[in-house]
C-alpha positions, 0 to 999 in steps of 0.5 A: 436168249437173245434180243434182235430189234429189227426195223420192218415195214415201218415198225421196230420188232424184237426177237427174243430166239436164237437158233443153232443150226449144223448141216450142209445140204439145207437149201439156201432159202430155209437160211435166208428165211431164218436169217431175217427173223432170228440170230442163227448161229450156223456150223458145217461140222459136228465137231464145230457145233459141238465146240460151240456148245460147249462153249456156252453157258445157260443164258447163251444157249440157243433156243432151238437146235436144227439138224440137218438129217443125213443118211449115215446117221451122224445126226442121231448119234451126235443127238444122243450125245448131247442128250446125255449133258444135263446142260443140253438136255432139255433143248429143243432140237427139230431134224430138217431134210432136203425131202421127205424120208420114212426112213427118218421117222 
């Protein structure tokens, strides 16, 4: 978990969230928003997010997981990957798309 301290509006805050996040079609205010609240760890490519993962330990995880859906369905696969690592398992993992999509529920 991590601890950001930010001067704001006159007041030190902390944060204690980090995000990872993996897409390429996010709009660019999602990130900017982010950006200024939480440490975002951020990766274009399933195989670089994976990497990264797998390069952490237990107290370097990201809190939460964001997933950009895409249509040919990586996502989910990639999710039901890391779904398997005990590691992973019980990370917090929220899908994004740039519109709503029944398909995606």
């Amino acid at each position: 978990m991590s601890q950001i301290s930010k001067q704001r509006d006159g007041f030190n805050t902390v944060h204690h969230l980090s995000l990872a996040y993996m897409g390429i079609n996010s709009t660019n205010w999602l990130l900017a928003e982010l950006l200024n609240e939480f440490f975002v760890n951020k990766h274009h490519k399933i195989e670089d997010f994976q990497e990264y993962l797998d390069n952490q330990s237990i107290l370097t995880l990201p809190d939460v997981i964001l997933i950009e859906a895409d249509t040919e369905g990586e996502c989910f696969r990639f999710i039901q990957k890391i779904k398997k690592n005990i590691l992973y398992r019980e990370l917090i993992i929220v899908l994004i798309a740039p519109e709503k999509d029944k398909a995606l529920k």
